[in-house]
C-alpha positions as CSV (number, residue, x, y, z in Angstrom):
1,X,36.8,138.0,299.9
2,X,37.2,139.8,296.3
3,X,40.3,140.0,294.1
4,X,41.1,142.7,291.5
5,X,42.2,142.4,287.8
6,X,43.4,145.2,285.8
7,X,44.1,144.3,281.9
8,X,45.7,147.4,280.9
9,X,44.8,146.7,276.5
10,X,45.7,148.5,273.7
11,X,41.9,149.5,273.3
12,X,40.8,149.9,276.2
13,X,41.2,148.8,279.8
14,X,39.3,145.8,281.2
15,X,38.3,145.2,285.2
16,X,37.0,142.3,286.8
17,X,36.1,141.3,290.4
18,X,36.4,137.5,291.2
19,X,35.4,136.2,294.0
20,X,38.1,134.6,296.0
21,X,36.3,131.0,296.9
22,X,34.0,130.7,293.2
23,X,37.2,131.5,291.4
24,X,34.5,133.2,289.4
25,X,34.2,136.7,288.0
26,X,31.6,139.0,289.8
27,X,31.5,141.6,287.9
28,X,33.5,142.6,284.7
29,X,33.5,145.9,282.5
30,X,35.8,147.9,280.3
31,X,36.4,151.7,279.2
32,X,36.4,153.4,277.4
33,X,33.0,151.7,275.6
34,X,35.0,153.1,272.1
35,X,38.8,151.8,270.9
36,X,41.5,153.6,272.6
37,X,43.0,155.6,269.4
38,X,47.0,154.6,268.9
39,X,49.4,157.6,268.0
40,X,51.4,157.3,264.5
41,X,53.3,160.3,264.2
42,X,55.0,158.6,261.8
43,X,55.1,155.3,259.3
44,X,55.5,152.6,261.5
45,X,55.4,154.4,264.9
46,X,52.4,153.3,267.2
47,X,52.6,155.2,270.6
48,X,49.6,155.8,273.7
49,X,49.5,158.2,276.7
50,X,50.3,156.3,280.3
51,X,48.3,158.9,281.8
52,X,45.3,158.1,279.4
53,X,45.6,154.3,280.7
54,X,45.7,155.3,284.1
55,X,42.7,158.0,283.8
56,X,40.6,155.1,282.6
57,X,41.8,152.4,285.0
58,X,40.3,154.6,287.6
59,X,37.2,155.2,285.5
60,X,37.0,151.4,284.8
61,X,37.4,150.6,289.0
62,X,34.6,153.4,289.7
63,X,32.4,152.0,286.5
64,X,32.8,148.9,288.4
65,X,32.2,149.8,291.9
66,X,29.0,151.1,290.4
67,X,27.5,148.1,289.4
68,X,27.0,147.2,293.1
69,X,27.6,143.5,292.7
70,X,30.3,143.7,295.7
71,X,32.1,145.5,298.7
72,X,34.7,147.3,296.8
73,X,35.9,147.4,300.8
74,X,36.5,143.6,300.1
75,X,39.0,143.2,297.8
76,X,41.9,142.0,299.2
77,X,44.4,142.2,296.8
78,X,45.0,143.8,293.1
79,X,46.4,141.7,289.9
80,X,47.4,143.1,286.3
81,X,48.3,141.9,283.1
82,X,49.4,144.8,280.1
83,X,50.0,144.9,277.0
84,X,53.2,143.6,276.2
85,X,57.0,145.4,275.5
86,X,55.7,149.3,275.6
87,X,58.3,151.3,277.5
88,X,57.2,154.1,279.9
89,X,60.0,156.6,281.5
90,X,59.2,158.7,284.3
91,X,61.5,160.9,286.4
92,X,62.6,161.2,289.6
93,X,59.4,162.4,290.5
94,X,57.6,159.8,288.5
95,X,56.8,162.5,286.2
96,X,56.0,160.8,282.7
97,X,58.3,162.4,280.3
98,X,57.3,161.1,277.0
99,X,54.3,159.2,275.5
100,X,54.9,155.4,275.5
101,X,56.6,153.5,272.6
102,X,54.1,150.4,272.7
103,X,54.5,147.1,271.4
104,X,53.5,147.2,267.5
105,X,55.5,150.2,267.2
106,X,58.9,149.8,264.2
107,X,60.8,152.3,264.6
108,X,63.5,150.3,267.0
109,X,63.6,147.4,264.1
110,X,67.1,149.0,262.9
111,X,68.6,149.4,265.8
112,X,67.8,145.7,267.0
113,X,69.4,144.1,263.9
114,X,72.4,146.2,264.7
115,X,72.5,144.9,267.9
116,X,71.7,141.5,267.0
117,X,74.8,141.7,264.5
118,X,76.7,143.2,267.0
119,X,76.6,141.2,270.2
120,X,76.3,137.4,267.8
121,X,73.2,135.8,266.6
122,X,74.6,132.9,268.2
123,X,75.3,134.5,271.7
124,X,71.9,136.6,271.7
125,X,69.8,133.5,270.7
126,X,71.2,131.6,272.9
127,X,71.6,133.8,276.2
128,X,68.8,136.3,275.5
129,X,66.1,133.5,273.5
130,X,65.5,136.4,270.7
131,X,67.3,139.2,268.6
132,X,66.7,142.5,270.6
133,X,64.4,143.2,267.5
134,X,61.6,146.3,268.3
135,X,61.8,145.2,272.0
136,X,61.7,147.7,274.9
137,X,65.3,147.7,275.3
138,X,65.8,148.9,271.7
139,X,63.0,151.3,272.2
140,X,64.8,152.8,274.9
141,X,68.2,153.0,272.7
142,X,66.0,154.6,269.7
143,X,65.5,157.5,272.8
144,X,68.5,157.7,273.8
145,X,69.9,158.5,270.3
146,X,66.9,160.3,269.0
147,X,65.8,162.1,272.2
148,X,68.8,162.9,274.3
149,X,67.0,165.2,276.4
150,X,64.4,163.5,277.4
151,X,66.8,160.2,277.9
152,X,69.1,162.3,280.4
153,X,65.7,162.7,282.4
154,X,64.7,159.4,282.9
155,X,65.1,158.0,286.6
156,X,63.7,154.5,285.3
157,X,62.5,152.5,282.9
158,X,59.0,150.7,283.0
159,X,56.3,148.1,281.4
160,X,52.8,149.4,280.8
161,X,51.7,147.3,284.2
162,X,54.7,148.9,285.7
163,X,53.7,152.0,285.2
164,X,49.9,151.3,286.4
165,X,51.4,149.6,289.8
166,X,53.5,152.6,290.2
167,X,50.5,155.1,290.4
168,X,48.1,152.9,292.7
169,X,51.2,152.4,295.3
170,X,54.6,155.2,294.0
171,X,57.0,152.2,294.3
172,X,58.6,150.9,291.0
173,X,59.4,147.6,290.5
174,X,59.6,144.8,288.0
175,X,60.2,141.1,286.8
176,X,62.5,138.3,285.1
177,X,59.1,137.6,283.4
178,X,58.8,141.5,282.4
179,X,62.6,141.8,281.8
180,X,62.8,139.3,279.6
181,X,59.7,140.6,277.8
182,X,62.1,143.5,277.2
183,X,65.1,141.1,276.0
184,X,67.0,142.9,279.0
185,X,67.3,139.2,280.7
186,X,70.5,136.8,280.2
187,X,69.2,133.3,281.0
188,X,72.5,131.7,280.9
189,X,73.8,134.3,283.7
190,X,70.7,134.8,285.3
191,X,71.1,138.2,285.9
192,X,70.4,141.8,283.6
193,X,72.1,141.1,280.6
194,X,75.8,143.0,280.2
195,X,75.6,142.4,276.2
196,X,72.0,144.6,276.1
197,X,73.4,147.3,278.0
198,X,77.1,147.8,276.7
199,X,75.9,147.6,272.9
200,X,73.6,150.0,273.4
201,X,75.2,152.1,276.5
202,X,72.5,151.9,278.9
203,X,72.4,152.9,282.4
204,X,71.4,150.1,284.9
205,X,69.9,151.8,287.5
206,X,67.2,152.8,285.3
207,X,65.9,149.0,285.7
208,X,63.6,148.8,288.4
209,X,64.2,147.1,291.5
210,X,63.4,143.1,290.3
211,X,61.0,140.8,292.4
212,X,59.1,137.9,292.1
213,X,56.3,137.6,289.8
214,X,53.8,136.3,292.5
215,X,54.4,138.9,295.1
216,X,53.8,142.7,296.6
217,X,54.8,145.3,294.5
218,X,53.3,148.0,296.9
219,X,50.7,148.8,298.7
220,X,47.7,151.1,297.3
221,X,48.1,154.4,298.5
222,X,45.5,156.1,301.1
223,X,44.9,159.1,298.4
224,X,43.9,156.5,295.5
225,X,41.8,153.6,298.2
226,X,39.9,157.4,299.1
227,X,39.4,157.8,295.4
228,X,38.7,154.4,294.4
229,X,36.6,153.4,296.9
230,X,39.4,150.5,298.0
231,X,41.3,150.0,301.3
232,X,44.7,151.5,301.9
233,X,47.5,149.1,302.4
234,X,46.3,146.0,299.8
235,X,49.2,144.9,297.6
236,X,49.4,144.7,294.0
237,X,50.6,141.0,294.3
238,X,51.3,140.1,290.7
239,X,52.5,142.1,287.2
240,X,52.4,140.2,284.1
241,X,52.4,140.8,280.5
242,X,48.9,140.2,278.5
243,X,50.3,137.0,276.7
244,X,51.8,135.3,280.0
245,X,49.2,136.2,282.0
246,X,46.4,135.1,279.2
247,X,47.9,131.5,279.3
248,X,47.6,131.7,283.2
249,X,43.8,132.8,282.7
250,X,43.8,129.3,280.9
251,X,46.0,127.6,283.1
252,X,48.7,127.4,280.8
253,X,51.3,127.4,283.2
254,X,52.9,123.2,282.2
255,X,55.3,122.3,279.4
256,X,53.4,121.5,276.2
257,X,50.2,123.4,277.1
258,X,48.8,126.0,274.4
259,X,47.0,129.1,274.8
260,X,45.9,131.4,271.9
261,X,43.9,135.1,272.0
262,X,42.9,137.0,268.6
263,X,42.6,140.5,270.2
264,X,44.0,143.7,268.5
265,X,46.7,141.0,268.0
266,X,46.5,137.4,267.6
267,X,49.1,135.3,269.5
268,X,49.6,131.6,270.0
269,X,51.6,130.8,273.6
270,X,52.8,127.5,274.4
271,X,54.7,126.7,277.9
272,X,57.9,125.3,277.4
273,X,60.8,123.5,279.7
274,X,63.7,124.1,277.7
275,X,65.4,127.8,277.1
276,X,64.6,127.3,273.4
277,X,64.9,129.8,270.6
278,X,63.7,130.2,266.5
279,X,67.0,130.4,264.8
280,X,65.6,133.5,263.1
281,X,63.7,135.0,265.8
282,X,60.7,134.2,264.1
283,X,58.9,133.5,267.3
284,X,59.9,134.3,270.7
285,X,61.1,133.0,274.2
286,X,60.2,135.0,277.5
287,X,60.5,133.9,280.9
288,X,56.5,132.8,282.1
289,X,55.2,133.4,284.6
290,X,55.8,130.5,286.8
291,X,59.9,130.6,285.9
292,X,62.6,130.3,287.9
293,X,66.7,129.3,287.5
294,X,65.5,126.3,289.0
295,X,62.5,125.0,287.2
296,X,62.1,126.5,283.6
297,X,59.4,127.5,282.4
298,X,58.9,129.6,279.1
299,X,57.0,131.1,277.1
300,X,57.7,130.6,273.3
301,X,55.0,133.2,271.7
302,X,54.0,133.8,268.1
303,X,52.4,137.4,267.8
304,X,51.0,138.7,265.0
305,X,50.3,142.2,265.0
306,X,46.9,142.6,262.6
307,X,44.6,140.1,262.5
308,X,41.6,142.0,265.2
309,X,42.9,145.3,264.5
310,X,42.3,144.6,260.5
311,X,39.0,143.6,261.4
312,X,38.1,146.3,263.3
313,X,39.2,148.4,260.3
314,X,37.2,146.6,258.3
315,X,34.2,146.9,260.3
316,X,34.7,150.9,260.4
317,X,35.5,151.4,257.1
318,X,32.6,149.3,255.7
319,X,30.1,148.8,258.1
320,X,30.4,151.2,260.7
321,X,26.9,150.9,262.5
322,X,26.8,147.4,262.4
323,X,28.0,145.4,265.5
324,X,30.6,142.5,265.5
325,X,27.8,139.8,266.4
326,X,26.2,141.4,263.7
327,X,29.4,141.1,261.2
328,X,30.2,138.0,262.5
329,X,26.3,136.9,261.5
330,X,26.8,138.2,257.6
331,X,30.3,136.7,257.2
332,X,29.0,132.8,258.2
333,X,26.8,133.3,255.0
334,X,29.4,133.5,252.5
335,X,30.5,129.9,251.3
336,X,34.0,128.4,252.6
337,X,36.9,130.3,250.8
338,X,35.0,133.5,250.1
339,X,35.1,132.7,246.9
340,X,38.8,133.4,246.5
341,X,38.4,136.6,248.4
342,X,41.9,136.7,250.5
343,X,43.7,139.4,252.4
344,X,46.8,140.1,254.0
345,X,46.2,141.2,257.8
346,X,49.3,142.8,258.4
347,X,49.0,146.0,258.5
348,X,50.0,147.1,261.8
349,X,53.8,147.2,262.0
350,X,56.6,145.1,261.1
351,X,55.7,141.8,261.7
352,X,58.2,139.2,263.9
353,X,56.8,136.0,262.2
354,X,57.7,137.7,258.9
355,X,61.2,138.3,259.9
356,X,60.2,142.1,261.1
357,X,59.3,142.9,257.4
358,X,56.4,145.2,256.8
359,X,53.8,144.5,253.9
360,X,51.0,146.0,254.8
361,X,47.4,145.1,254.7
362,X,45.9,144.3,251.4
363,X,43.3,142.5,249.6
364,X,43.6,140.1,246.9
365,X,41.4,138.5,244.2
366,X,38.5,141.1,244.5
367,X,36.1,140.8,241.6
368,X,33.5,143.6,241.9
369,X,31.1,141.9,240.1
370,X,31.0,139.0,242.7
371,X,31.9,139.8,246.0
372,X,29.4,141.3,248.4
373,X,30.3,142.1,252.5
374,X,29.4,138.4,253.5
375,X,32.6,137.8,251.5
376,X,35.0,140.6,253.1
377,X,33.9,140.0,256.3
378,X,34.3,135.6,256.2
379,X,37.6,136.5,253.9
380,X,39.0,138.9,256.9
381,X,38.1,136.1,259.2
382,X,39.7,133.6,256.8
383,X,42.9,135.0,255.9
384,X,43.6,135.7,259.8
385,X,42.8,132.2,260.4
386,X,45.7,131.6,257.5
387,X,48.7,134.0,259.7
388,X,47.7,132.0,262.5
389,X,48.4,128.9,260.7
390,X,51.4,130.2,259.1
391,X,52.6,131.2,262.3
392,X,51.8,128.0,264.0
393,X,53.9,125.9,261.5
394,X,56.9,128.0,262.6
395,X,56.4,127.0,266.5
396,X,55.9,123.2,264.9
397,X,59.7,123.6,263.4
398,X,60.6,124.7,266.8
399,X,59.0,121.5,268.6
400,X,56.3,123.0,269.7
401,X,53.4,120.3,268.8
402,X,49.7,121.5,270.3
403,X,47.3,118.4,270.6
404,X,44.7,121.2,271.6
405,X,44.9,124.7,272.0
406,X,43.2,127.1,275.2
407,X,41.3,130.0,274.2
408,X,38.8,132.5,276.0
409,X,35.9,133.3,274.7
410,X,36.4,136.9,273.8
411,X,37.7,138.9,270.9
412,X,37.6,137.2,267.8
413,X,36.8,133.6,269.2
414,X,33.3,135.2,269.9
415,X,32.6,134.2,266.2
416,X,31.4,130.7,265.8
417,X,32.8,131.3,262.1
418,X,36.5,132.1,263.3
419,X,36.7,129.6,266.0
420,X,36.0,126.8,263.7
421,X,37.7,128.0,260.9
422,X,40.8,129.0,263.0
423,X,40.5,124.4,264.5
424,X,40.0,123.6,260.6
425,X,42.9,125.8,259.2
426,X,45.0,124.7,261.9
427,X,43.9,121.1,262.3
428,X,44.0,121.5,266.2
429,X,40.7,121.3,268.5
430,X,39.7,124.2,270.6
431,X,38.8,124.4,274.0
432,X,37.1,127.5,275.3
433,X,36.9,129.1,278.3
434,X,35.1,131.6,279.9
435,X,38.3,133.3,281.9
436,X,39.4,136.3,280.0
437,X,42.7,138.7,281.1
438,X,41.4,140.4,283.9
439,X,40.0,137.7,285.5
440,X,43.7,135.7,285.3
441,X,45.0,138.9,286.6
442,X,42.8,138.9,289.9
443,X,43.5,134.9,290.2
444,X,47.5,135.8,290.0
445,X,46.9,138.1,292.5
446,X,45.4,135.8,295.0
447,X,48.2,133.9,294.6
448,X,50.7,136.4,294.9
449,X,49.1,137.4,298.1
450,X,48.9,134.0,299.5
451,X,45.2,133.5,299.5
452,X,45.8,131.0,297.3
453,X,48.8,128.3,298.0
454,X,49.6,128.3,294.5
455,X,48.2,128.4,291.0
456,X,47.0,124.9,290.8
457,X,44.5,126.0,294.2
458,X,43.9,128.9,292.1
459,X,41.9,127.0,289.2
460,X,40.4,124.5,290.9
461,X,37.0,125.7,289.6
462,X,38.4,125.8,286.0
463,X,35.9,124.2,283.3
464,X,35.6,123.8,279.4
465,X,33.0,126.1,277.9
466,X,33.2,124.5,274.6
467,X,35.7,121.8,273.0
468,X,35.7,122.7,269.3
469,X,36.7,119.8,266.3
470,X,37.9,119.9,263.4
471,X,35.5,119.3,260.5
472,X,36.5,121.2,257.4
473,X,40.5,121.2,257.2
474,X,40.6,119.0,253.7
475,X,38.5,122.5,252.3
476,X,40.5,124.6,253.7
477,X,44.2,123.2,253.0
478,X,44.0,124.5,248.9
479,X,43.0,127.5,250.0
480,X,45.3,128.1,253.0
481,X,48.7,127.2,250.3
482,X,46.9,129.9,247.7
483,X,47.1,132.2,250.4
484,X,50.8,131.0,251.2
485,X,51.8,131.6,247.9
486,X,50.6,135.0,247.8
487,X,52.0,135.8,251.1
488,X,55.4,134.7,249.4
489,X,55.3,136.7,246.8
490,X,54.7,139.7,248.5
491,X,57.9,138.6,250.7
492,X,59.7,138.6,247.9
493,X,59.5,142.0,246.5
């Protein structure tokens, strides 16, 4: 018996078949091989096709299929995690009518502090866990004033995973988890919040019916099983955005449990039982995947929106036929602090955890007659490290106090170099995992189609790859409060 993952990513889309007793992945692959490019038709604005992500899903399930590891007849049930706070609108005939707003896009940033203003710091903090910021909701009010047209069009509203569920089945549905994601969730009232909607004059029935997290949200359609090679009739039995369902890939799912990814993104995601807030919405609160009214469970999440996309920059602007290992390789033989090499990695929107202020990527302390590509590439490396810290010490103000930290081996934590320099910087150990997205998508799904009795039977299997120690954290603190400083200054002005 096999279970399907989707991770629907910003640069590309990831499958993986896990086998339902092993808990272990079968078979894995992405595509497109090459970045999915993002859309700026304008500063700020960061937008993708639905219909792109859905052209390579399918190519991904078929790439799959192909590897003849398994009975693509087999899987019993279909799981998927997306990237987080896009908005999607479709028509009655669930007809796409625009390309999606996704999550590092600014342009809402305006109309979120006016709402924040509007409906109370206070009241929004404490009944929505954040200030509506760039979120889907105020995405969907930046159509609605900007786009008029196309906003009397829209039937509903959806997430990236919304919007992938919706073609493999044509029902619509969504989550607290995903609603929340959106900052259209009131904790306090349990219920759609009225402050979200009035402020911004928002129709409700363009939410999607709401069900549980860990459940069907349609069955696959005969026309797609035939094309897919899949039987008609399995359920997509769980939808969950990448962060929440990256700490469920780690089993991060209990209060005071960590999880961190350094993707296109970096993030830090710790579980919490308390409907906590950041005063300045610094960080955020989202319902995780295991909440409910009854037993709380959130997510407080720290995202920062460069880090792997400045490096993947960096590798295409400087060394474009080179390979990460291969980067990763030169960087670990430049000494410890680059020697003073540092750079800003925020160059890919407004950034939350700089109170939504935008300063983009630079580098700093470049001296042409010293530094070589060892030093860009360990500086890059570095300075991300540093965010992450920076970042980190914000969720510590908020009473959020990691004794270790839960991270797949993927992305950035491929590099020996960035995986110890990201323990050092932050002074927390490491543990790595071999479980990536997809793979926590296809275990959510067993659950949510009861072939598992809950998460705990899902990770039984679930082992340490690697715990990691810190060892150089007295080097790095001077050069982590230079990089502070600078990072200030640039606040500042």
């Amino acid at each position: 018996m096999y279970l399907l993952g989707i991770d629907i990513g910003t640069s590309s889309i990831k499958v993986a078949v896990v086998d339902a007793t092993t808990q272990k992945s079968v078979a894995t692959v992405q595509y497109p091989e090459e970045e999915t490019p993002i859309k700026s038709l304008a500063t700020g604005w960061a937008e993708q096709s639905p219909m792109d992500w859905w052209h390579n899903t399918q190519q991904a399930i078929l790439k799959l299929n192909a590897l003849q590891l398994f009975n693509p007849k087999e899987i019993k049930a279909i799981g998927i995690g997306y990237q987080m706070h896009g908005l999607v609108v479709v028509d009655k005939n669930q007809e796409v009518l625009r390309d999606s707003i996704i999550w590092c896009d600014s342009r809402a940033v305006d109309l979120g502090n006016q709402a924040f203003d509007s409906i109370g710091h206070e009241k929004s903090l404490s009944t929505l866990l954040n200030s509506p910021g760039n979120f889907t909701a105020s995405k969907l009010a930046w159509v609605k004033q900007n786009e008029p047209e196309i906003y009397s069009k829209i039937d509903k509203i959806m997430l990236p995973g919304d919007f992938i569920a919706m073609k493999l089945t044509g029902e619509i549905t969504t989550s607290i988890s995903a609603l929340s994601e959106g900052v259209f969730w009131d904790f306090q009232q349990n219920q759609i919040s009225e402050d979200v909607l009035n402020h911004y004059g928002l129709n409700k029935n363009v939410i999607p019916e709401i069900r549980p997290l860990f459940s069907s949200h349609g069955q696959v359609r005969e026309s797609v099983a035939s094309s897919l090679g899949l039987t008609a009739g399995i359920p997509v039995a769980y939808k969950a955005g990448d962060q929440p369902n990256n700490a469920l890939s780690l089993n991060v799912l209990q209060p005071g449990e960590v999880a961190a990814t350094a993707g296109t993104s970096g993030v830090i995601y710790g579980v919490s039982d308390q409907l906590t807030y950041d005063k300045q919405s610094r960080v955020n609160t989202f319902a995780h995947v295991n909440y409910s009214a009854e037993e709380l469970r959130t997510g407080v999440l720290l995202c920062i929106n460069g880090t792997g996309s400045m490096y993947r920059w960096a590798k295409h602007t400087f060394a474009p036929n080179l390979s990460y290992n291969e980067l990763n390789h030169i960087a670990s033989q430049a000494p410890i602090g680059s020697k003073s090499l540092k750079a800003l990695p925020f160059g890919n929107g407004a950034e939350r955890m700089l109170n939504n202020k935008y300063t983009g990527a630079q580098f700093v302390g470049i001296d042409l007659n010293t530094h070589e590509q060892s030093h860009i590439f360990r500086g890059i490396q570095e300075s991300i490290a540093f965010a992450f810290r920076y970042g980190l010490d914000i969720m510590r103000e908020n009473e959020m106090q990691p004794t270790v930290i839960r991270a797949g081996r993927a992305n950035l934590f491929l590099s020996d170099l960035f995986a110890q320099t990201f323990v050092d910087v932050t002074n927390t150990p490491v543990e790595l995992y071999d479980n990536d997205g997809s793979v926590g998508a296809a275990l959510g799904a067993g659950v949510g189609a009861g072939i598992f009795s809950s998460t705990t039977e899902a990770f039984t299997n679930h082992q340490v790859l690697k715990y990691i120690e810190p060892k150089n954290t007295q080097a790095y603190e001077p050069i982590y409060q230079d990089w502070k400083e600078i990072l200030i200054r640039q606040l500042k002005d």
